[in-house]
N, C-alpha and C positions, 0 to 999 in steps of 0.2 A: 833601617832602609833609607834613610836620610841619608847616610856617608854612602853609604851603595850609589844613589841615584847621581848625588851632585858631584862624587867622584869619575864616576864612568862617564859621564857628561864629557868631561877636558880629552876623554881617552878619542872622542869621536872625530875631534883634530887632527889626530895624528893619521888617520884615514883621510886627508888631504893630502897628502906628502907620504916619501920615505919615513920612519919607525925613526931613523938616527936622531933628529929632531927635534924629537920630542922628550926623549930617554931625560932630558937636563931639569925637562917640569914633571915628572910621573909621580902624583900624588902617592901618601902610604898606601903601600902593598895590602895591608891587610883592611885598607878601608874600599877597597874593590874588589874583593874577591866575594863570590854568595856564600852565605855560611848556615841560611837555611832553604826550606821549599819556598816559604813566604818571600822572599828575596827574589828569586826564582819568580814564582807569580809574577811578583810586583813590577817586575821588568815588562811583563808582556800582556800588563793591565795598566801600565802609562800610557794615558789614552794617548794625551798632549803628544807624547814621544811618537806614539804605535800607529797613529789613525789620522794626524792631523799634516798638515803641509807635504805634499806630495808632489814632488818636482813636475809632472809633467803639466802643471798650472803655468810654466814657460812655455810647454806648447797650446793652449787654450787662449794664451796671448797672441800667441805668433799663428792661431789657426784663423781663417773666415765663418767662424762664428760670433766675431763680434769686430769694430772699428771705433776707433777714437778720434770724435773729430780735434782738428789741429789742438785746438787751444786748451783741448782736456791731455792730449799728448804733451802738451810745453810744460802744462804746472806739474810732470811726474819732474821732483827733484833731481832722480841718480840720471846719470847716462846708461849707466847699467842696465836700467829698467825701460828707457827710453828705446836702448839696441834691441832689446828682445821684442818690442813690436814691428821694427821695421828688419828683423833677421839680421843685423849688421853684426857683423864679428866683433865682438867685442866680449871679453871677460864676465859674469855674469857674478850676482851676489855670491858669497860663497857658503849663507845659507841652503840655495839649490839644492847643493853638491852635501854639505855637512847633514843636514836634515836627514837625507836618504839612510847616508855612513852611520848617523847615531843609532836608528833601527835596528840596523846589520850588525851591532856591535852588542845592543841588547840581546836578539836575538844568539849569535852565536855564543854569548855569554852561557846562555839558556842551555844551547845544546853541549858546551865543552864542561863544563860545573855539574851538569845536572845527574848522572852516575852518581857523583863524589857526595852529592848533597842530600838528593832523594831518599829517606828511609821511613818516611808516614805512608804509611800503606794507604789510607785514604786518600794520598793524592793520586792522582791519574797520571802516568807519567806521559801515557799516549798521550792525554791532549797537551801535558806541557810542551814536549818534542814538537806534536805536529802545529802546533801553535807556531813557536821560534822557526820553525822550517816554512810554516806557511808567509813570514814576516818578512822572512827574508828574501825571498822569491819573490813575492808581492813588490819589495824595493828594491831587487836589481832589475827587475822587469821595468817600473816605474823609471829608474834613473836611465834605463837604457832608452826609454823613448827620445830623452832629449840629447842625452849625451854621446849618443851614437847614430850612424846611419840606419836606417829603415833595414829590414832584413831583405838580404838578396841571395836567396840560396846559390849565386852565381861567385858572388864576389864577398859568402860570410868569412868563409876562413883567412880572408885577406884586411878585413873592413877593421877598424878598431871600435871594438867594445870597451868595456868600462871595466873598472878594477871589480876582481872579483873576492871578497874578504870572505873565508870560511871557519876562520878562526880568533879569538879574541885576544890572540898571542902580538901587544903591539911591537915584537920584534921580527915578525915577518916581515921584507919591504912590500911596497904595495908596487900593482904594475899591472897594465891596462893587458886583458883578454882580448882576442879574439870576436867578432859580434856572433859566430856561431856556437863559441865557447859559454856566451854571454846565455845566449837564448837554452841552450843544452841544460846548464845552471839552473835556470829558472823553471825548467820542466824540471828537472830533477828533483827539487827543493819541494814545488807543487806536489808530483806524485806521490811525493814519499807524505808530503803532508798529509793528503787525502786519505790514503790508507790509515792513516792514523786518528785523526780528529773524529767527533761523534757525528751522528746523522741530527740527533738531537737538539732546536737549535738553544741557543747559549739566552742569558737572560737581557742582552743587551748584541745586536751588530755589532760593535766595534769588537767581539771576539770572533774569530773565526770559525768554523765549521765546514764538514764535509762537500757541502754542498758551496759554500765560498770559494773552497781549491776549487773544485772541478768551474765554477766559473772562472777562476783567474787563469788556469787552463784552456779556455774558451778564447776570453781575451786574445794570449799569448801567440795560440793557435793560427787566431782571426791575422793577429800582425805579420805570421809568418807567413800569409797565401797557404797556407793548410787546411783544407776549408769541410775534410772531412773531419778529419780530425777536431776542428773547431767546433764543429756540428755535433760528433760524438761526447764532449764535453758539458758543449750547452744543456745537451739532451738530459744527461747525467745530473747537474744541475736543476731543473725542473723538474727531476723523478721526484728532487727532496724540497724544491721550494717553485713553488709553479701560482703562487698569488699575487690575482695583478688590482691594482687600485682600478673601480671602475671612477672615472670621471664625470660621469651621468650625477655621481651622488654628492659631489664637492661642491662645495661653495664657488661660485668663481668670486675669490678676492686673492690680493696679495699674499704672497707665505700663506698660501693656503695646507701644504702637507707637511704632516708632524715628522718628525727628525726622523725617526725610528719605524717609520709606517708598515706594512704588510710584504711590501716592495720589496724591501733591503736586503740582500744575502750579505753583505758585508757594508761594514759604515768604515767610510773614507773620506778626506776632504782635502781639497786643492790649497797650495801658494797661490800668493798669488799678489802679495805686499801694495794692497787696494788698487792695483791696476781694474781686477775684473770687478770693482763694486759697483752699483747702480749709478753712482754719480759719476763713474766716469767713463764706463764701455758701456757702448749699445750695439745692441743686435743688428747683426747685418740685414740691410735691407730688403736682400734680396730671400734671404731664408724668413724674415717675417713673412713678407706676402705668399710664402708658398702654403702657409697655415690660411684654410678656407674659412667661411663665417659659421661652420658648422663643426669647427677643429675644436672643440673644449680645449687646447693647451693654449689655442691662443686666449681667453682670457682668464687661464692659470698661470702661466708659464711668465707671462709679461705686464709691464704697464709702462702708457707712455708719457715722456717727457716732456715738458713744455718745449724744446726745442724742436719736437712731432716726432724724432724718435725711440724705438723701444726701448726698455731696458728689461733686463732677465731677473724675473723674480719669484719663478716656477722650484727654489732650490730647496730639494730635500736636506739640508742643512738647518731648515726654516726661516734665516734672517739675510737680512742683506748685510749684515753688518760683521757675518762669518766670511772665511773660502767658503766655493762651494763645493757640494757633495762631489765624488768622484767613485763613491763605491761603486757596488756591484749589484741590481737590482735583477729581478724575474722579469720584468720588463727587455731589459738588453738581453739576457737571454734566450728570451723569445725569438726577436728579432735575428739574433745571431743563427738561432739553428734555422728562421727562414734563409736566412742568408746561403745558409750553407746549404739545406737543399736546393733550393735553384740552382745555385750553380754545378750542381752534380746533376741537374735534370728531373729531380724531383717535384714535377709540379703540384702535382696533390699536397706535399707534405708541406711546403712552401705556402702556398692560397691555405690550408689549413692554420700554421702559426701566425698571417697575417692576418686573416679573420677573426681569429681569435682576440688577438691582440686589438685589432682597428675596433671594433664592437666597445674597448671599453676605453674612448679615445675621441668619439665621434659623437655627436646628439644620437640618441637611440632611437628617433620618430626619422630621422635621415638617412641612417646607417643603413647602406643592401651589402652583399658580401663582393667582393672581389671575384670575378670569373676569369680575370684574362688567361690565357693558355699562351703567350707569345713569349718564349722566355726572357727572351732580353726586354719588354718590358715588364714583364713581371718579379725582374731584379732590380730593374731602375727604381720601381714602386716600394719597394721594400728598403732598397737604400736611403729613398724619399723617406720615409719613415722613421729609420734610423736616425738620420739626421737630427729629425724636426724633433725627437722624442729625447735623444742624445744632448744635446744642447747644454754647453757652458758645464760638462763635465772634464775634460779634457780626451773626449771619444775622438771627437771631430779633427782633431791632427792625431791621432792613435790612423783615422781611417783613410786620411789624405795621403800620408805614408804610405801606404798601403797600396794605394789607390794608382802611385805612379808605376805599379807592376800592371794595371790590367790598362791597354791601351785604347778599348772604350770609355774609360772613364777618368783617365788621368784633368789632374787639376792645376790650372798654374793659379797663385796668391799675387794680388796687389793691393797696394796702399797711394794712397795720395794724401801728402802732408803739404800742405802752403802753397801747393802748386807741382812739388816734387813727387815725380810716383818712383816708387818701391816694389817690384817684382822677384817673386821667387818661382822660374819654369820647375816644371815635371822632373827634368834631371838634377837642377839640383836641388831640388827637392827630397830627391832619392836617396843623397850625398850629405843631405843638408845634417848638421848636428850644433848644436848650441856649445857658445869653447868654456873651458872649464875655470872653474876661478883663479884669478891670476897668483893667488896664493899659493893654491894648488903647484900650481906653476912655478911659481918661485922657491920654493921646498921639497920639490921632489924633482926627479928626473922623467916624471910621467909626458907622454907624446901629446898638445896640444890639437885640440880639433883643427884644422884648417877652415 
C-alpha cells in the first residue's frame, strides 16, 4: 500500500491542468493500480488525504467571522495568503486546489477498480462504493464554495463551476462545468451514496455514514436557496443522529470538547496554513458581543487576548494548534431544518428545533423557551443562532453566499488594514470566486476566475 499511496499522490497534479503534461512523469503502471480490497480501503481510510484540509478554510478567511489586525496581516509571508483576506484577485496556494483533486482521485480510484478487485465476500462493497461516492461529492461541493460563484439558479447554467473528475483515467483532459452541472454532481454523488452507506455509525467520524450524506445534502440544499429540500435532508439526518452536547455539563475552559464528541456526524477539518490560529485571527467584534452573559459558548467557544480581543478556541478539532473542524454535527442540523421551516412558514416546527437546541446552549436556571410567532423575527433569531454556534468552521461564507439571494438580509464584507478599507458589496459577492492557481493556469487551458 506504500507504492499505492505515494504513487497516486503525483497523479493528483495532473488534475491541475490538461492530462498532456503530465503523461512525461507517470510513475510505473502497475505501482498504482489497486490489486486488492485492502488497497481499496486504505484509500478511503487515509484520514490525512480523506478528512483533513478542506478548501473552503479560504472562505472562513475571507468570511466576517474573524479579522486580523494590521500587524498580524503583515507577518503572513505569502502574498497568496495575504490576498485571500482582503478578496484581492490574486492566484491562491495550489494546495487549495490539489488537496480537494487528490480526494477525487482516491475516491474515483475506489469506484472504477473496485468490480475488478472485490472478491472477499466479507467486504461490503456497499460501503466501499458509497464511501468513494460520499468523498467525492463531499469535495466537489467543498471546492465549489470557493472556486465558483454562489448558486444562482438564474444564471447556474451560465456561471463557471469547477472541473468535474469522475474518473481516475489521467488521459481525460480536465475542463471546468458548468455551476449547475457542479451542484447536479454533487447531489448525485450524495444520493447515490446515501442509499448505500450503513445507518450504523462507523467506529470513528472520519468515515462516513448514512446519516453524513443526507447531511452533506442539507448543506448542499441550504447553498442552493432550496430550503425545503434542505429541511427534508436535515430531518433525515436527525432520524439517525439527533445527539446534541448539553453545555450546562462542560467545563467552561479552553479546548473544552473531545475531537469525536456525541455531536459529530462526520469529522472534517479546515485549511487554513495558520492564518485561522489563535495567535493570529480574532473574532469579530461584533459577533463576540452578540454572545449574552448567559450564552455557555461564550466561555467555551473563546478566550481573550491580551490585546482584549477574542480568539476562537471552542474547536472540535480540540487544539489550537490543528485547522478547525468543518464537519457535520447534529447541532447544524438542528438548526438547518429550523431554518428551513420558517421560511416555509412553519412556526411550530421552527420555535420547536430552536428550543430544543437553545435549552442546551444557555445556563439552564435562565433558559425560558422562545415564543415569538413574528416570522421574520423568528428567522432572524434562528440565523442569530447559526451564526453564533457555526463559528470558524467555514458555515459563515457557506451562509453569506447565500445570503445575497434573500434581499432582507444580504451582507456586504469590510476590512480595514493601516488605514486602507477593503469592501466586498452583496453583488459581488454573489460573483465573487477565489482564482485558481496560477499553475493551474499555466498548464492547462482551464478559464480563470475573473
Amino acid at each position: 500500500m506504500k507504492y499505492l499511496h505515494n504513487n497516486l499522490l503525483p497523479l493528483a497534479i495532473v488534475l491541475l491542468a490538461s492530462c498532456s503534461n503530465y503523461l512525461d512523469v507517470k510513475p510505473d503502471k502497475k505501482l498504482t493500480i489497486p490489486n486488492t480490497t485492502s488497497d481499496l480501503m486504505a484509500l478511503m481510510q487515509d484520514v490525512q488525504t480523506m478528512n483533513y484540509d478542506y478548501s473552503v478554510g479560504l472562505g472562513e478567511i475571507g468570511s466576517d467571522d474573524i479579522f486580523l489586525p494590521y500587524s498580524n496581516w503583515a507577518s503572513i509571508a505569502s502574498i497568496e495568503n495575504r490576498s485571500v483576506y482582503i478578496w484581492e484577485k490574486h492566484p491562491v496556494y495550489a494546495n487549495y486546489w490539489t488537496n480537494g483533486y487528490e480526494r477525487i482521485l482516491n475516491s474515483n480510484t475506489v469506484v472504477d477498480f473496485l468490480d475488478d478487485v472485490i472478491q472477499d465476500r466479507d467486504v461490503d462493497r456497499n460501503w466501499l462504493l458509497g464511501t468513494a461516492l460520499f468523498f467525492r461529492g463531499y469535495a466537489f461541493y467543498d471546492l465549489a464554495q470557493v472556486f465558483s460563484p454562489a448558486f444562482n439558479s438564474e444564471t447556474a447554467d451560465s456561471d463557471t463551476g469547477i472541473v468535474l473528475r469522475l474518473n481516475s483515467d489521467v488521459n481525460v483532459p480536465s475542463k471546468r462545468a458548468s455551476v449547475r452541472q457542479t451542484y447536479d454532481q454533487v447531489i448525485r454523488d450524495l444520493q447515490s451514496s446515501a442509499a448505500l452507506l450503513p445507518e450504523m455509525r462507523q467506529q470513528y467520524p472520519t468515515q462516513p455514514t448514512k446519516a453524513a450524506a443526507y447531511g452533506a445534502l442539507a448543506r448542499c440544499f441550504l447553498a442552493m436557496q432550496q430550503y425545503v429540500e434542505a429541511g427534508k435532508y436535515a430531518d433525515s439526518c436527525l432520524r439517525l443522529h439527533n445527539e446534541l452536547l448539553d453545555f450546562n455539563e462542560i467545563e467552561q475552559k479552553p479546548y473544552a470538547f473531545n475531537r469525536f464528541n456525541q455531536e459529530v456526524v462526520f469529522f472534517s477539518q479546515l485549511t487554513g496554513y495558520g492564518i485561522l490560529t489563535e495567535s493570529r485571527a480574532r473574532v469579530d467584534t461584533n459577533l463576540y458581543a452578540s454572545y449574552s452573559e448567559y450564552d455557555l459558548r461564550k466561555g467555551l467557544f473563546f478566550r481573550m487576548n491580551n490585546d482584549g480581543y477574542a480568539s476562537f478556541s471552542g474547536n472540535y478539532a480540540e487544539s489550537t494548534n490543528v485547522p478547525k473542524f468543518n464537519g457535520i454535527t447534529s447541532a447544524e442540523m438542528m438548526l438547518t431544518r429550523a431554518e428551513a421551516s420558517a421560511r416555509e412558514g412553519d412556526v411550530e416546527s421552527a420555535l420547536r428545533d430552536l428550543n430544543d437546541f437553545m435549552r442546551y446552549r444557555y445556563e439552564a436556571s435562565w433558559f425560558e423557551e422562545v415564543t415569538e410567532s413574528d416570522m421574520d423575527r423568528l428567522l432572524d433569531m434562528i440565523l442569530l443562532e447559526r451564526r453564533k454556534e457555526l463559528v470558524c468552521r467555514g458555515i459563515r461564507w457557506q451562509d453569506i453566499r447565500r445570503m445575497s439571494g434573500d434581499k432582507n438580509r444580504v451582507i456586504t464584507l469590510q476590512r480595514t488594514l493601516d488605514g486602507t478599507i477593503y469592501t466586498l458589496t452583496p453583488t459581488q459577492l454573489s460573483r465573487f470566486a477565489y482564482q485558481l492557481p496560477q499553475v493551474v493556469i499555466d498548464r492547462s487551458d482551464l478559464e480563470q476566475n475573473k
